[in-house]
PAMI-266653 format. One record per residue (C-alpha): x, y, z. Coordinates in steps of 0.2 Angstrom, whole numbers, plus 5000, padded with zeros to 4 digits. Each point is the difference from the previous one (the first is absolute). Layout:
// residues N
XYZ;...
END
This chain:
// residues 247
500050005000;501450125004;500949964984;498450054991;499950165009;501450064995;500049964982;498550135001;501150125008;501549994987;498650014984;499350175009;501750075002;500449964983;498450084994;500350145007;501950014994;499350004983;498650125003;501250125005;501149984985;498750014989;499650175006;501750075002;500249954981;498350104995;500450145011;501650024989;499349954984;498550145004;501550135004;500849964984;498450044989;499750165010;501850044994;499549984984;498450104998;500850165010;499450204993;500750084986;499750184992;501050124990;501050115015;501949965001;501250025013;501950055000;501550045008;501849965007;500649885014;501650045009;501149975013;500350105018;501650084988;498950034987;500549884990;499049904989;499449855004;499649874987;498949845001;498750085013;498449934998;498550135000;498449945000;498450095000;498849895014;497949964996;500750004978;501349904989;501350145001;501749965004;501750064991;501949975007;501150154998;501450004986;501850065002;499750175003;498549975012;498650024989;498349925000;498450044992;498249905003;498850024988;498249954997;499550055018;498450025007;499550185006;499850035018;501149995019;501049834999;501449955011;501850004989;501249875010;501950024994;501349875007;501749934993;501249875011;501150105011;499050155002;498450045013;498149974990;499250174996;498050005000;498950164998;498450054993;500150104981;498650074991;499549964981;499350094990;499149914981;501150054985;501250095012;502049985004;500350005020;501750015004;500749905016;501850035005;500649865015;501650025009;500249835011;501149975013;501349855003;499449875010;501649945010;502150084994;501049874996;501950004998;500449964979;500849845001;501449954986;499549814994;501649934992;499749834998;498349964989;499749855010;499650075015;499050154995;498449915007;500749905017;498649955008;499149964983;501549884999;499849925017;498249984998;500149894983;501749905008;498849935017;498250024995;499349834997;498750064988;499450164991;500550074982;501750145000;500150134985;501650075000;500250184988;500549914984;498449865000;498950165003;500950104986;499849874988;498050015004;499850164993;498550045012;499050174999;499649975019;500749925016;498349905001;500449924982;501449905008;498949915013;499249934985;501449894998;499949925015;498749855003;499550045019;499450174995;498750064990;499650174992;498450105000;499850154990;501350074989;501150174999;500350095016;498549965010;500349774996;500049945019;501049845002;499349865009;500349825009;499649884988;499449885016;499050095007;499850174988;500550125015;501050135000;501749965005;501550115010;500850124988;501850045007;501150154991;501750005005;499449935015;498850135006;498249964997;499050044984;498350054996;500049934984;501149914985;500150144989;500750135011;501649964992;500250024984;500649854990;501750104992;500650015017;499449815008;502149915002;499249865007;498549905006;499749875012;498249904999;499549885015;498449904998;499749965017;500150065019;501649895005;500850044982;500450175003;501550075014;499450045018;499150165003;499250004981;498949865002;498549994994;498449874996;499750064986;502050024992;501150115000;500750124987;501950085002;500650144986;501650065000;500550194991;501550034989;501550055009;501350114990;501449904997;
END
């Protein structure tokens, strides 16, 4: 009778196991549609990103929230977002190294606003001379030497894959999947379609695509909570980039 009983149990906890997966999937899926049908119009915004020196900054991701707008500055610092809806939206500027700017901006239809970000440095670091191309990336190499399981790109393999974005390389990999495309695809656990931990550098990320895939050196891909190095666990896998160092 008690062997009964708890065959019950385990059925009712495995139900329920899958319940939730099933709606943590749709909850994604429903936020990838909305991504997709987001407001457009005919107001355009513009402007320059630098640095506290005021310097340039290039890469830096603009994005307009509540539409489809989002443009990364050029080498001189330069964005422009076009096909905007008109109205008070929330324009949220952030680039790897630097602090995340967020305010509110007016748009006008048919009209060119103009929005000029200065953003400050996240953390001063001492420039670092790397001699030996080996050991550029350290801990990316000591990763892939004691994991016992996980998928390691070094620079050249992600090179060679000629991505538009960072999001495009977790395509390669069986244990993730990929919803959505461009800047906005969200990355997924193929298990259990959760979101998994997103390390940059190690320091904890919002999303895949805050770094651009021109400056990704490496990435490190772990499937399952025991894959991945202590402290950047995760049930749902975990995700490690590395940026380009200047050799």
């Amino acid at each position: 009778m008690r062997s009964i009983v708890a065959v019950v149990l385990l059925l009712g906890v495995a139900r329920a196991t899958e319940a939730q997966g099933a709606e943590r999937s749709e909850r994604i899926d429903a936020d990838s549609a909305r991504s997709t049908t987001l407001s457009s119009g005919t107001a355009t915004l513009a402007g320059t990103v630098s640095g506290p020196e005021g310097k340039p900054v290039a890469g830096a991701e603009v994005r307009v929230h509540g539409s489809s707008g989002v443009d990364r500055t050029n080498e001189r610092g330069e964005y422009v977002v076009a096909k905007l809806p008109s109205g008070t939206y929330e324009v949220e500027v952030r680039q790897i190294g630097f602090g995340m700017v967020r305010s509110s901006v007016d748009l006008r239809a048919g009209q060119r606003t103009r929005y000029d970000v200065t953003l400050a440095r996240a953390a001063a670091l001492d420039s670092v001379k790397v001699v030996d191309r080996r050991s550029m990336y350290p801990e990316f190499e000591k990763h892939r030497k004691e994991a016992m399981e996980g998928r390691f790109l070094d620079e050249g393999e992600i090179e060679r894959m000629h991505v538009l974005f960072t999001s495009d390389v977790a395509r390669t990999v069986p244990a993730f999947r990929v919803i959505g495309a461009g800047p906005d695809a969200k990355v997924v656990s193929s298990r259990g379609s959760c979101l998994p931990k997103i390390y940059v550098d190690l320091l904890p990320a919002t999303y895949i695509n805050e770094v651009p895939a021109a400056r990704v050196g490496a990435m490190e891909f772990y499937p399952s909570f025991i894959s991945a190095p202590m402290g950047k666990r995760s049930p749902c896998g975990t995700i490690m980039i590395w940026t380009k160092k200047e050799e």
